[in-house]
N, C-alpha and C positions, 0 to 999 in steps of 0.2 A: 605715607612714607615711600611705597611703589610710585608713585605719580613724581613725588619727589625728587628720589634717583633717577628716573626716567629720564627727568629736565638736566640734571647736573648730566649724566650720559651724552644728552644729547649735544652739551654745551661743548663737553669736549672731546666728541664726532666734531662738533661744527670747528674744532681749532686744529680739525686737520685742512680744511680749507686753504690755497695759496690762492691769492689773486694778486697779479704783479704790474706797476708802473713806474717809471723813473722821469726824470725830467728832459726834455727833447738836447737833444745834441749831437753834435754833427759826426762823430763815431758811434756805434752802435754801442751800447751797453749791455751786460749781462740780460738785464731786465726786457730792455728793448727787443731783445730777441727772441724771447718769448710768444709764441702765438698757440701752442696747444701745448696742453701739460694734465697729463691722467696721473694722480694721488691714492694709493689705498693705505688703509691702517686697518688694523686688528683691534678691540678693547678687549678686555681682560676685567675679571671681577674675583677677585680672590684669588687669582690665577688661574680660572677658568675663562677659555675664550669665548664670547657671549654674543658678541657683536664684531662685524664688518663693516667699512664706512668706503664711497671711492668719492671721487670730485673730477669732474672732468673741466677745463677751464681751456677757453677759447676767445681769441682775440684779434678783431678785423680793423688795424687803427686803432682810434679811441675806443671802440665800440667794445664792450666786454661780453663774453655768458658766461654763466658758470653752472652748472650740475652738481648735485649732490646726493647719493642714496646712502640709507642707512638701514642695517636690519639685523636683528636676532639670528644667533645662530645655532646648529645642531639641538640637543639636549635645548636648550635656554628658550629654543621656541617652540619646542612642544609646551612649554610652561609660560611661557611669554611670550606671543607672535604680535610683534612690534614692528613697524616701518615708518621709514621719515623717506621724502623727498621733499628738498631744496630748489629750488631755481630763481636765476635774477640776470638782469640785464643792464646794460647804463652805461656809461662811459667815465674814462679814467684822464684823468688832466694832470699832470703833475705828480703831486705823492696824493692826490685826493680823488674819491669815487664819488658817481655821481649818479646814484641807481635811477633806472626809471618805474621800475616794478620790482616785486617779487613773490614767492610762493612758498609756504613749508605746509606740504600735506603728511597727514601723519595714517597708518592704520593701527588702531589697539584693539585686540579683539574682537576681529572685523569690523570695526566701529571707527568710519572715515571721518576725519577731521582737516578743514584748511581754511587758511588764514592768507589772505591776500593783501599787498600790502603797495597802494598808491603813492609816487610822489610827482608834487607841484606845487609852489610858489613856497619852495622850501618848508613845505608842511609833506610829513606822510601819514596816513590814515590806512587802517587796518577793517577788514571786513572778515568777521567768521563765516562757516558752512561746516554743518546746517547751522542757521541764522536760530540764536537764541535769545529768549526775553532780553529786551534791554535791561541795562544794568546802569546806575549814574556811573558819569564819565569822572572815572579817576583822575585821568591824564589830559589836562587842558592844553589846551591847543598852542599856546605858549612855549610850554614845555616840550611839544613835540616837537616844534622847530629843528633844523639844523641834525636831527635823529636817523639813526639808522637802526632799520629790521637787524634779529641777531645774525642773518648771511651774514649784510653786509657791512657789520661791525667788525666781522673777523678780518672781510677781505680788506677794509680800512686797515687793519691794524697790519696785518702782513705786506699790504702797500707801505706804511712808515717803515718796514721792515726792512723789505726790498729799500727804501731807500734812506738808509743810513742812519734812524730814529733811533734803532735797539728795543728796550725793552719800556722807553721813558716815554710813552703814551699811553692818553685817554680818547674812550667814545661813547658820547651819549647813543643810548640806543633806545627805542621805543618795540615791546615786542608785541603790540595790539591792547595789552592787558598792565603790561606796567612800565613806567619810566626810567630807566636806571643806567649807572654808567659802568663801562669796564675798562681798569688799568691796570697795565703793566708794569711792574717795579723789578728792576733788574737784582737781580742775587747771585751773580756771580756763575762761575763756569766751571764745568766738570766734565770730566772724561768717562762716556760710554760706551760701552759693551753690549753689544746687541745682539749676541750669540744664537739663538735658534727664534725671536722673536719678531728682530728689526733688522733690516737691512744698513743703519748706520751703525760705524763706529767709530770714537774719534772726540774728538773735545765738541764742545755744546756749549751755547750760553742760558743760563739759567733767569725764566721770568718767571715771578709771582703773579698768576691774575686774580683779580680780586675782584667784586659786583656790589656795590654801594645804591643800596635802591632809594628812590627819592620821590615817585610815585605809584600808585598800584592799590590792589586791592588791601584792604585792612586788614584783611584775614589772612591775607599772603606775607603783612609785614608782620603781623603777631607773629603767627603760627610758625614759621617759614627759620631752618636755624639754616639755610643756604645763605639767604641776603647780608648781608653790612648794612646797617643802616647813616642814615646821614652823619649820626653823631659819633660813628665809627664802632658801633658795638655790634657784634656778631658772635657765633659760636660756630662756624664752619673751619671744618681742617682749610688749609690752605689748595690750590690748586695750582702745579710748576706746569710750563711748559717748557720743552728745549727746544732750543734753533740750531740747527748743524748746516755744514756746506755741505753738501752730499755729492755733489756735482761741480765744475771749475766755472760750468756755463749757466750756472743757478745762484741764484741768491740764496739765503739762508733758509729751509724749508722746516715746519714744526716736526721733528723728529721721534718727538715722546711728551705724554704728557700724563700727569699723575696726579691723586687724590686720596684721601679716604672717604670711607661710606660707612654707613653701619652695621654693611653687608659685608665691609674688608675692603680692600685696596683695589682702586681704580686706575690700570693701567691703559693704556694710548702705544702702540708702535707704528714706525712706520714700516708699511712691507713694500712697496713696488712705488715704482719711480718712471715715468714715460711722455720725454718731452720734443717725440716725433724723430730725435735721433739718437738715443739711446737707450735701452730701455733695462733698467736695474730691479730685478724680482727678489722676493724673498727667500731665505736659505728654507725655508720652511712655510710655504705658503696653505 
C-alpha cells in the first residue's frame, strides 16, 4: 500500500512539470519566449507537508532539458527518506516532444534505484539498475511505439496546453514495466484561494486525469486499485489538476492538484514561479 502511494505521490510531483512549445511564427508567442523556467510545489498529506518537488526547464531552440527533484520532508523523512530525480532531453516541434533519453532515479531507504529510458525508430526501451532477474516481457514492442517515459507524458501533455488543447488529451506512456495511457477530461473551472499554501489565486480550469492501463504486470492489474483498466473498471478516487494564468507572459501552469488516499487527502500547490524575469515566491515558503 506504501509502495503504492509512493507511485500515485510521485505521479502528481511529476504534474508539476511545464515544458513549453507552440507553433513557429513570425511574432513571438507567450510560449516562444520561454527559455528557462524554475517550478516548485509543496504536497501535503492530510495536511501535513510531506514532500517538496522543483523542475527546472531549459531551452536552446528546439532543443529541450528538463530537471526534476523530489523529496521527503521534515518529520515525514525521518520516517520516510525518499528521493526521485527526473531528467530528459529531445526536442520540441510544434505542439509535440520528441525525447531522446531520459532518467528517473529514485532513493528509498538508502536503496538506489534507476531506470533509463532509450528512444529510436520510434520505439523506447527501458533499462533497470541494479539489473534484475529477467522477468517475460509484458509490454511488446508493438505497443511501445509512439510511447512516452512518465516525464515525458507530462511535458507532452502541458505542451497541448501551452497550445491551446485544454484538458481534451491523451498519452500513451510506457514506464519500463507497464503500458498505459493518461487523459485529461475537462470538468469545468473554479475559483481558487491559495492563502498561506500557493501562490495562485484566481479562476482555474479544472482537469480529471485518469490512467487506463492496457499492459503490465498481472499482479499490478489484479492487485493494483490505482489503475482503470481497458474496460473502464477501477476503484481509484479521481485525480483534478488545475491550470491557472499565473503570469501575462506564461501560459497556463499546473497550479494545484488533488486526490484521495487511504492516508487522507493528497494536495499539490504551487509555491514559487521563476522564468529569468520575474520571480513570484510563496507567502509561506
Amino acid at each position: 500500500m506504501i509502495k503504492e502511494n509512493r507511485y500515485k505521490i510521485l505521479s502528481l510531483s511529476a504534474v508539476a512539470l511545464l515544458l513549453l512549445a507552440a507553433p513557429a511564427e513570425a511574432k513571438l508567442s507567450p510560449v516562444d519566449q520561454i527559455r528557462n523556467l524554475h517550478l516548485s510545489y509543496a504536497i501535503y498529506l492530510g495536511g501535513v507537508h510531506i514532500m517538496d518537488s522543483t523542475t527546472a526547464f531549459t531551452r536552446e531552440g528546439p532543443v529541450y532539458n528538463i530537471a526534476m527533484q523530489a523529496g521527503t520532508q521534515g518529520f515525514t523523512r525521518s520516517l520516510i527518506p525518499w528521493d526521485a530525480d527526473l531528467n530528459s532531453t529531445g526536442r520540441m516541434e510544434a505542439d509535440a516532444v520528441h525525447p531522446a533519453n531520459a532518467t528517473i532515479a529514485t532513493h528509498w531507504q538508502k536503496k538506489p534505484e534507476r531506470v533509463e529510458f532509450q528512444y529510436a525508430d520510434n520505439d523506447v526501451k527501458a533499462e533497470f539498475f541494479p539489473v534484475k532477474k529477467k522477468k517475460k516481457e509484458y509490454v511488446p514492442q508493438e505497443m511501445r511505439q509512439g510511447s512516452l517515459d512518465p516525464l515525458n507524458s507530462v511535458v507532452q501533455l502541458m505542451t497541448g496546453i501551452a497550445n491551446g488543447k485544454g484538458c481534451a488529451q491523451q498519452v500513451p506512456v510506457f514506464d519500463g514495466k507497464r503500458r498505459f495511457d493518461v487523459a485529461l477530461k475537462d470538468r469545468g473551472s473554479e475559483t481558487l484561494k491559495g492563502e498561506d499554501y500557493s501562490i495562485f489565486n484566481g479562476a482555474a480550469q479544472k482537469c480529471a486525469m485518469e490512467f487506463t492501463l492496457l499492459a503490465g504486470s498481472p499482479k499490478d492489474r489484479e492487485d493494483s486499485q490505482f489503475w482503470e483498466n481497458s474496460k473502464g473498471n477501477n476503484m481509484r478516487p479521481p485525480i483534478f489538476v488545475y491550470l491557472g494564468q499565473v503570469r501575462e507572459n506564461l501560459p497556463p501552469l499546473p497550479v494545484r492538484a488533488e486526490t484521495e488516499t487511504p492516508f487522507g487527502s493528497v494536495m499539490v500547490h504551487l509555491t514559487g514561479v521563476d522564468d529569468g524575469t520575474k520571480k513570484a515566491a510563496a507567502k509561506n515558503p
